[in-house]
N, C-alpha and C positions, 0 to 999 in steps of 0.2 A: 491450268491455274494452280491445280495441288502443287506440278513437280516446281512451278517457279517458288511457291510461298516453301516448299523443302528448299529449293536455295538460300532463301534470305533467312531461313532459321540456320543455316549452317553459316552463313557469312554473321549473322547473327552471333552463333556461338561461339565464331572465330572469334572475331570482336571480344565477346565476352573475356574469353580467358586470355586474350593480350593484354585487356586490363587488368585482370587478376595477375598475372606473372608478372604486371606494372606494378600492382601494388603488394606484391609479395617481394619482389627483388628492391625495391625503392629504391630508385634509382639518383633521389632528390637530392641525397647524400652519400658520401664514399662511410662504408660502416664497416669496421672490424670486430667481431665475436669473438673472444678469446674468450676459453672455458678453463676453467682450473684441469688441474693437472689430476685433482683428486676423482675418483667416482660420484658421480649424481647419484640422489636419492633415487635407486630401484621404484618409481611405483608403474613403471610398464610392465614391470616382473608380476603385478600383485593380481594373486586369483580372487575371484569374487569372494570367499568364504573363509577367508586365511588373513593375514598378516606377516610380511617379512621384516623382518630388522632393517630398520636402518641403519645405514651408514655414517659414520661420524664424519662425514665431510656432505658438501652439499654446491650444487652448480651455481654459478651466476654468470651472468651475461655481462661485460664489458663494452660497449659502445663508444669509437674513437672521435664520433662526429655526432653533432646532432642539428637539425631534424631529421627523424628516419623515418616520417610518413606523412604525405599530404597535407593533415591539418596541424600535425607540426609544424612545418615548413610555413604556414600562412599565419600560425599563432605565434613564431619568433622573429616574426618579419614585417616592416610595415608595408603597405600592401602602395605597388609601386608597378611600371611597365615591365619593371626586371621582374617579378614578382610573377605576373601574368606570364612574359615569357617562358619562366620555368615553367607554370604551371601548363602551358600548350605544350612544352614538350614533355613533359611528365604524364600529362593523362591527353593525348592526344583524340582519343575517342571518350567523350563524358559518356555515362551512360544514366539511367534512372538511381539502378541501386552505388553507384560512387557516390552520385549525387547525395543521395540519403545518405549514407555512410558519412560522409563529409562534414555535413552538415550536425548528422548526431554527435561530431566528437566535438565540433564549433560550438555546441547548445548552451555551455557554460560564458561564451564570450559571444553577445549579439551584436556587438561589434564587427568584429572579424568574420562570424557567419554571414551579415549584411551583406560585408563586399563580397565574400565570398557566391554567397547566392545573386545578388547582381553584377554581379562577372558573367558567369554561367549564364544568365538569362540575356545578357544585354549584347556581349562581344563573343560570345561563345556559340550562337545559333541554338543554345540547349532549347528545347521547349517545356515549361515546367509543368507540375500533375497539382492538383488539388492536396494529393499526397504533401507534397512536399510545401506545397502553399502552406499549407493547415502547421506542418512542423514548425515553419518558420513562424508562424503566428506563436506557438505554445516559447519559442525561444524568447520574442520578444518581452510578452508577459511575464514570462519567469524574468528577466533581465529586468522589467520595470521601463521599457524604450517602448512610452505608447504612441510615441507621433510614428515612429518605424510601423505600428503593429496596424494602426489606422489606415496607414497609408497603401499594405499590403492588403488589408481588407480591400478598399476600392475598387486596386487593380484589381482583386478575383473576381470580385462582382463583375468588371467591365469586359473579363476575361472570359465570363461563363462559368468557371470555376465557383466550385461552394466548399462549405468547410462540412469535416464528416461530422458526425451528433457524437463521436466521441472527443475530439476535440474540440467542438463544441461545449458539451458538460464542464471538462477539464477546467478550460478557461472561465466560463457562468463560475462555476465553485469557487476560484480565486480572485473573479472580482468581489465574490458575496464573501468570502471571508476576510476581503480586505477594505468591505465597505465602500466600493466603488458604484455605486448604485447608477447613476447616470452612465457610465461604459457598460453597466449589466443589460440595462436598457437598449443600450443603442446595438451592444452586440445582439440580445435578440430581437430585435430591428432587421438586423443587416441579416440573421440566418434566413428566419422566414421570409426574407423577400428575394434574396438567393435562390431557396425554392420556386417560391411566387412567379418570382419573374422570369424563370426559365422555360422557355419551352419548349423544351425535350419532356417537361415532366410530367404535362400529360398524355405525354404519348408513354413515358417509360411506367406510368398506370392503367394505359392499354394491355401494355405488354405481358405486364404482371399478373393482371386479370386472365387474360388470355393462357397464358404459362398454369396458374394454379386452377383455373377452371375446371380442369381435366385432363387425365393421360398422358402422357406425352405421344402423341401420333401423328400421321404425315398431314392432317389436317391441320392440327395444332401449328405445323411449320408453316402450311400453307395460309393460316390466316394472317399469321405474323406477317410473312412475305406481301399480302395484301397491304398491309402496312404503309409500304416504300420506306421502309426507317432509314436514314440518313446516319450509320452506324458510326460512334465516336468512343473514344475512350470513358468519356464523361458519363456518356449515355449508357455506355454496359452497367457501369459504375452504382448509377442510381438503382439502375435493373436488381441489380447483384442486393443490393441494399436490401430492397422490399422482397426479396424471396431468403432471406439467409434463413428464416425458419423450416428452409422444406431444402434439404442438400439435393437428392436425385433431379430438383427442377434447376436447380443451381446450374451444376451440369452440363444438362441438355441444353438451357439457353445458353451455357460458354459455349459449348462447341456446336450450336446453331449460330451464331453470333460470327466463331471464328470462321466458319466455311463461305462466307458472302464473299461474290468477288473483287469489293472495293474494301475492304475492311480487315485487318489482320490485329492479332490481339498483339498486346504488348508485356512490359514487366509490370507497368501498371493495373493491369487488369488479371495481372498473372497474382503478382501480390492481395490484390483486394479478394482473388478469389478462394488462395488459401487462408486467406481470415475470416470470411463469412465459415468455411468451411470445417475451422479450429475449435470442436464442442465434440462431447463424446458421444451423439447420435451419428456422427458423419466423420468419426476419424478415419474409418478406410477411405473414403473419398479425397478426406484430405491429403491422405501419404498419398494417394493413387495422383491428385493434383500438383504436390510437390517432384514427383518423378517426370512429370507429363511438362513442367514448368522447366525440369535442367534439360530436358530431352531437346526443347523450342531453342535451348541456348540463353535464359533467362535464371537468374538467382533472386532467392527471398532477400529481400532489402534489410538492413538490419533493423527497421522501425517494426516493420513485421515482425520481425524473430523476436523482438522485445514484450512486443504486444500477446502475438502468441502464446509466448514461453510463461507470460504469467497469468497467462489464462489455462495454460494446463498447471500451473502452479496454483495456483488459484483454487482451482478445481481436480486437485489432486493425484491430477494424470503423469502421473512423476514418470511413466515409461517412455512416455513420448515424449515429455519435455528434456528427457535425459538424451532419447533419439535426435529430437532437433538439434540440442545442442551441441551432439556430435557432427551433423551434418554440416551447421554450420561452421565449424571448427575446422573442416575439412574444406572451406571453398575460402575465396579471396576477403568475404565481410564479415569477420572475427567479432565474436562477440566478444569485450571486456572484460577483465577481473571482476569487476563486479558485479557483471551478469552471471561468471561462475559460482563467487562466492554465495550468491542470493540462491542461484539454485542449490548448492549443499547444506545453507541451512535450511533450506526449505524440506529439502529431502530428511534433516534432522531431528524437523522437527514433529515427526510423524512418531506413534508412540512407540513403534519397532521400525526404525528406520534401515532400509536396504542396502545391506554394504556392498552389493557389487554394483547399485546405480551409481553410490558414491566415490567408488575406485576405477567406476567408467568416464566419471566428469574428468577426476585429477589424470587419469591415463592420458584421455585426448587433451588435456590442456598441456601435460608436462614433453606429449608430441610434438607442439608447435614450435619448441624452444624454451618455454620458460621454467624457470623456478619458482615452486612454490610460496607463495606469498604466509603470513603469520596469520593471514584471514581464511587463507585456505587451508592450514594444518588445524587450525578451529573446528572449522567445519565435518573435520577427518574425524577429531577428537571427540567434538559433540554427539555425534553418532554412536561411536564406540562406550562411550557414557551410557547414551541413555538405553544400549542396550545390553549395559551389566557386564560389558566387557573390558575390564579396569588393565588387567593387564598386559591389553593389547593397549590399549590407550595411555598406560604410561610409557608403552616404547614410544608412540606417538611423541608423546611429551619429550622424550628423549630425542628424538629426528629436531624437533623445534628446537632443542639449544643447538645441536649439533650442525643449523642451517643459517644459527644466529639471531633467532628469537626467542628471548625469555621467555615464557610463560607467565600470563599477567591474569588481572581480577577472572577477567573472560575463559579464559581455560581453567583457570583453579573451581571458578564457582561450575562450568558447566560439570567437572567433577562431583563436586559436593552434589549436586543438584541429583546428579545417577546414583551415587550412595545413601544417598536419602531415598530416593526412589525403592530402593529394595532395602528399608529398614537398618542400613550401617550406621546409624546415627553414629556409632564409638569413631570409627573412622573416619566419619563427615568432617567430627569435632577435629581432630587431628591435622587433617588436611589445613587447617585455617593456621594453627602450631606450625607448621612445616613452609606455610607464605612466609608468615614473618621468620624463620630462619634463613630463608633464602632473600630475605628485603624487599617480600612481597606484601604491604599491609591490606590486609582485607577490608574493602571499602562497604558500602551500604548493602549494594547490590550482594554481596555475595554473602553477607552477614544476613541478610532478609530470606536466604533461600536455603541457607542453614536451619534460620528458626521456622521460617516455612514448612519446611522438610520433619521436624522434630512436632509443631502443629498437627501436621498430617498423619503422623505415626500416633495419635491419641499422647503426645509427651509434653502437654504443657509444661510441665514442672523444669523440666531437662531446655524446652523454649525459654523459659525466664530466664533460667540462669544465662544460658547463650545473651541473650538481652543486657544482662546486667552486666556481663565481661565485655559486651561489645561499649555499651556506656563506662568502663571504665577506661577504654580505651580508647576514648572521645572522638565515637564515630558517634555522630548524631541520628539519634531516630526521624523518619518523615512518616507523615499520613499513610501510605500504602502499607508498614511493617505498623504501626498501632492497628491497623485495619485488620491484620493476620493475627494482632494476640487479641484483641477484642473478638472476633470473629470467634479464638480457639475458646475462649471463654465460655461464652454462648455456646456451642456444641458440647459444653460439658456442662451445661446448666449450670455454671457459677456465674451467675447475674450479677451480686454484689460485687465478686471478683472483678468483673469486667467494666463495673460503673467505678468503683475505687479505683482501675489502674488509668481507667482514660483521664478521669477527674487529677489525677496527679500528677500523670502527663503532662495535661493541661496548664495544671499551676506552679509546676515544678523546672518540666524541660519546656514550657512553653510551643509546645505541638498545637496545631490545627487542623483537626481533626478533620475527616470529609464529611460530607453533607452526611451520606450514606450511614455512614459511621454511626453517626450520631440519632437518625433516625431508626436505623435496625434496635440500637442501645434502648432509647425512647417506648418505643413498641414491647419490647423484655420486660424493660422495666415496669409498666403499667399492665403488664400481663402477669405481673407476680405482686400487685395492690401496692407499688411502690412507686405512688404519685409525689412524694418530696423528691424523689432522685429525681424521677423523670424533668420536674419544674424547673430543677436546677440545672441537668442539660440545656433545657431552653434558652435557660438564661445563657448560658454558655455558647448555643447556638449562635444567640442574638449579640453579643460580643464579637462574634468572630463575623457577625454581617450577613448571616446566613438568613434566608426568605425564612418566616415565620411558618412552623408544621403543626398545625391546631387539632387536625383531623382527629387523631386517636386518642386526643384529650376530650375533644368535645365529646366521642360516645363515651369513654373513661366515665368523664366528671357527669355525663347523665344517668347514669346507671349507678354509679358506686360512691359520688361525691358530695359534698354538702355545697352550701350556700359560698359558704367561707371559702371554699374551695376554688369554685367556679370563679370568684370574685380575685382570690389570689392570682388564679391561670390567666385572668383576662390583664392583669398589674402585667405580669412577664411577658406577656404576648405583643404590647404594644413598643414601638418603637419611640415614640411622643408621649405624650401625657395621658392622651386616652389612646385605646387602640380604636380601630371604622369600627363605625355601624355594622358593617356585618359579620364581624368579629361577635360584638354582642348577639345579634339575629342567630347566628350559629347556635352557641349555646341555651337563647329560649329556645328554639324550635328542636333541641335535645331533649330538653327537658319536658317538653309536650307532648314529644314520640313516645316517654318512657311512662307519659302519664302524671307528669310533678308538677304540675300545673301549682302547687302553693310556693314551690321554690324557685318556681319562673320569675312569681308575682314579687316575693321577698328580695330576689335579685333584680326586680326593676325597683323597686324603693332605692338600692342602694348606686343604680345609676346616674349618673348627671343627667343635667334638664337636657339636650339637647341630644340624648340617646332615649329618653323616656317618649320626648316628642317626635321623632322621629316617624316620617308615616309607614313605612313597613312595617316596625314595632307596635304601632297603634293599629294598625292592621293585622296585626300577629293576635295580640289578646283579644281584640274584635267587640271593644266597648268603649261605650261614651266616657263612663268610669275611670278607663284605664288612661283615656286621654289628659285626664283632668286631672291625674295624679300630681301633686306640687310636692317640691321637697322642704 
């Protein structure tokens, strides 16, 4: 039984890679590469530690034909028996991870993914995974096609198939943020009963029970085997689910699981198990699982390598998310530009960022063939920034004109942003002098991170001015940069400073300030006995529609305020003519914490009848007396 299941993993891996040299050579269209005549950008040359010069010319790819890859070909074509014919001879053996592959680059058109996935399922003999079920749901949703996405649900249900609890989440999130309340409903309807109604699932909490009870030993096998389990993809699936917090039982149930002699694992169950397994208690496991996965003749799907990758991004395991990346880079299901790009800012954006993980992404990507993109010389440059190394980073700068990309807001400010960081303020200033000679004009963003940068160096003074040339030069201020010079205010205890420049903001360039904003200001201000400013913020809050913030007024004005006071604060508080009853009830019951029991009573004189009668209130003073007060 092993030596035949060794055959089908080598017929297996045959397969495999005739698709991969399917979809490496692509076959769909006749493609010509003509590369310049001049030298490409060296960064195969580049040692982890160094920098070489670039070269003043730079590669690009010419293609004489196009589609040059499967969901090309389906995305510029309408979907037709000709259409299908190429596609049978194009990928004559589907496999799980094409499938996926396929499908992830269709995800922007749930159209063309549609047919596409009911091609493959209908006329094609594919048999589809849960995997793939679940993706084709998140396309739908994204696309807004919910008769498609309904419809998909059914089948799994009738299918056996369920949807994972992360796409799951995914989609609950986008109905709740788009106010879809009835399909939030119904979809968690349709999960729990997915569960519910399957019944593998209480056996696959036998199983698990059984797995994490104890040890793993030849007992342990032999109870499971008492079982009789009826071994399915679905059913490892669930398995895998409920143990992903314990990796070494992970394991031993896969390769208990794979040894039965009616049951062979698949790519399906190969990929679910490097995902449970992608955390940093169990990454030997997991490399040890992704070897044990090419060995069978199976590849990580690139839904996986997505998920993965930003879960060690996520969680800051930049060494392995750099190894994956390479890995995958190396087999037939290429991750995207913009899975490289996301991983080197990520790598960026660490506070000493690793230049040789960053010149290991651009090495294996600029291997496959391609030219660096403008998002990816960012990324170079970003790094180089923010680790103070400016004049490697302006050769940087220099490979990007020399490739045909200006340098724009995004590269100048990541600049400013690293000379700030190490106190250049003179040179920060300069940098922004040096856009506009080149006819780059400094937009918000990079004007905010200047005066940010001069903030953080204790330079208010050297920040306003920034401020004032950027407003002479009619870049408008927003909430986030008032937020950075009010904030520097306060950190240097000028309170008035900070209440006169919002307030002038306010009335002058007509800013709206954030809630925040407003409430830290508030709080200052009534901690330095300056209840007229503070009231006038209110007012200003309430202008701008902001929910009414009573709280640090009401102890304020119980402790330190008069009658007059309290009576003013309750005027700006309300929205309407009176502010609620409990607006009122606030302020007594301040005033009876602190013991003012005569300025409770003085302030209910000056109430209207219908807060004076109010029964809480009359409940509050706790007398016949106080009921009968008339005005």
């Amino acid at each position: 039984m092993n030596r035949a299941k060794g055959v089908l993993a080598s017929l297996r891996l045959a397969n495999s890679r005739r698709v991969a040299l399917l979809l490496r050579t692509q076959p769909l269209s006749s493609q010509v590469i003509q590369f310049s005549n001049l030298s490409p950008c060296p960064f195969s040359l580049f040692k982890p530690t160094c920098i070489y010069d670039f070269l003043n010319t730079h590669q690009k790819n010419f293609f004489s034909s196009k589609p040059n890859s499967i969901a090309e070909l389906i995305l510029c074509n309408d979907w037709s028996e000709e259409l299908e014919h190429e596609l049978r001879n194009s990928i004559p053996i589907l496999t799980h991870e094409t499938v996926i592959y396929v499908l992830r680059k269709l995800d922007k058109d749930p159209e063309k993914a549609s047919e596409f996935f009911n091609w493959v399922c209908e006329k094609s003999r594919f048999k589809p995974s849960s995997a793939i079920c679940s993706l084709m749901l998140r396309t739908f949703v994204n696309g807004g096609y919910m008769k498609e996405f309904w419809v998909t649900m059914r089948k799994m249900k009738e299918q056996g198939f369920y949807i994972d609890e992360e796409t799951y989440i995914t989609i609950l999130g986008i109905f709740r943020k788009e106010k879809m309340a009835s399909d939030a409903a119904a979809l968690t309807h349709f999960y729990n009963r997915m569960v519910q109604d399957n019944a593998m699932d209480a056996i696959a909490k036998k199983v698990v029970n059984i797995v994490i009870g104890s040890e793993w030993d030849d007992v342990v096998g032999k109870e499971l085997g008492e079982l009789k389990i009826s071994l399915s993809d679905n059913f490892v699936l669930r398995v895998l689910k409920e143990l992903r917090g314990h990796p070494p039982k992970i394991l031993r149930f896969f390769h208990w699981a794979g040894q039965g002699p009616s049951y062979e694992h698949s790519s399906i169950t190969y990929n679910a198990t490097v995902r449970v397994l992608a955390r940093g208690d169990s990454i030997a496991e997991f490399w040890n699982m992704v070897e044990e996965m090419k060995t069978a003749g199976y590849e990580m799907d690139i839904d996986t390598y997505i998920k993965i990758s930003r879960q060690f991004q996520k969680i800051r395991m930049m060494e392995d998310a750099v190894k994956l990346y390479e890995l995958m880079m190396d087999g037939p299901y290429k991750p995207s530009i913009q899975d490289c790009i996301l991983l080197l800012r990520t790598i960026a954006a660490s506070s000493k960022p690793n230049l040789d993980l960053v010149f290991r992404v651009v090495r294996k990507y600029e291997a496959t063939g391609h030219s660096l993109s403008k998002a990816a010389y960012d990324g170079i440059h970003r790094s180089l920034t923010r680790l103070g190394r400016f004049d490697e980073a302006e050769k940087i700068m220099e490979a990007m004109r020399n490739a045909g990309y200006e340098p724009d807001n995004i590269t100048y400010s990541q600049l400013v942003f690293g000379l700030c960081k190490v106190m250049r303020l003179g040179e920060a200033c300069k940098v922004l002098d040096e856009m506009e000679e080149r006819g780059c004009l400094p937009d918000l963003k990079t004007w905010t991170i200047l005066i940010q940068g001069c903030c953080s160096a204790n330079e208010l003074d050297k920040a306003l001015l920034c401020f004032s040339k950027m407003m002479e030069k009619e870049c408008n201020a927003d909430a986030d940069l008032l937020d950075v010079l009010v904030s520097a205010f306060l950190s240097q205890k000028r309170i008035n400073g900070a209440y006169t420049f919002l307030v002038e903001m306010v009335n002058k360039a007509r800013l709206r300030p954030w809630q925040d904003t407003y409430k830290n200001l508030i709080q200052k201000l009534l901690g330095e006995r300056k209840l007229e400013e503070a009231l006038e913020l209110l007012r200003l809050m309430k202008k701008h529609n902001y929910p009414p913030f009573p709280e640090p007024f009401d102890a304020y004005i119980s402790r330190f305020g008069t009658v007059e006071d309290a009576w003013e604060f309750l005027k700006v508080l309300s929205f309407k003519e009176y502010p609620s009853p409990s607006a009122y009830l606030r302020v007594f019951k301040s005033f009876f914490e602190e013991g003012r029991h005569s300025e409770a009573k003085d302030l209910l004189y000056k109430c209207p009848h219908h807060i004076r009668m109010h029964v809480d209130i009359c409940k509050l003073f706790g007398s016949a007396s106080s009921n009968k007060v008339t005005s």
